[in-house]
C-alpha positions in Angstrom: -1.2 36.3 62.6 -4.3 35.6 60.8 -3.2 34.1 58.3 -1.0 31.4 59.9 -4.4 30.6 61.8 -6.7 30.4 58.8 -4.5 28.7 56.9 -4.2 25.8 59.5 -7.5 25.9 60.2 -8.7 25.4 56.5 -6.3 22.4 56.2 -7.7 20.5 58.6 -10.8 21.2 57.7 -10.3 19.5 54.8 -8.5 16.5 56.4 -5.6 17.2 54.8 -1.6 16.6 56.0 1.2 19.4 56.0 2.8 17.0 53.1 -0.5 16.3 51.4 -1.5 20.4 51.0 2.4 21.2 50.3 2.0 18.2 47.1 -1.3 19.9 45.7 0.5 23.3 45.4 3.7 22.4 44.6 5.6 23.0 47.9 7.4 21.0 50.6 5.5 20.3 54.0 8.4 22.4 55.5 7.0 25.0 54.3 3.4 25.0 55.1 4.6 24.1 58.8 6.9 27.4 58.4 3.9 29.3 57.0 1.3 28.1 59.8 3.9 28.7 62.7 5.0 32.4 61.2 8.5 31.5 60.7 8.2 32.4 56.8 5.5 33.5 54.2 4.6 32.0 51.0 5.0 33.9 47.5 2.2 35.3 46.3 1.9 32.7 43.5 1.9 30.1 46.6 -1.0 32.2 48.3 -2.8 32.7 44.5 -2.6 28.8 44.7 -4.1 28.2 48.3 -6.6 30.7 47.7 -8.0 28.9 44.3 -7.6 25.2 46.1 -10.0 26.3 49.4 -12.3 28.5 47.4 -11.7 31.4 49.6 -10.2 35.0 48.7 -6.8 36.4 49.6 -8.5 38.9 51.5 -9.7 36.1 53.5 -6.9 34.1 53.5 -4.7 37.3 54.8 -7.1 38.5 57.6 -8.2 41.4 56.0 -12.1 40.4 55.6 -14.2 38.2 57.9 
């Protein structure tokens, strides 16, 4: 459940859209709404990718560290 949060949370903080994140890593809007509302999970390459874009670590990004 973390991660759906943080995820959402990091994209706004950035100002960005559903359709703007999904275009800088290579993935549909659909997608990052599916991701931030649980209904699916992104491949690790897509999480590798969110991770190096926000500066934060998958640990993070997952809800594993604070």
């Amino acid at each position: 459940m973390k991660f759906q949060k943080r995820l959402k949370e990091l994209r706004i903080s950035r100002n960005l859209s559903q359709k703007a994140l999904g275009k800088i890593i290579g993935t549909t809007y659909s997608a990052i709404c599916y991701w931030e509302n649980g209904v699916n999970e992104p491949k690790i390459s897509y999480v590798i990718a969110l991770c190096k874009y926000f500066g934060v670590t998958a640990d993070y990004l997952l809800g594993l560290t604070d």
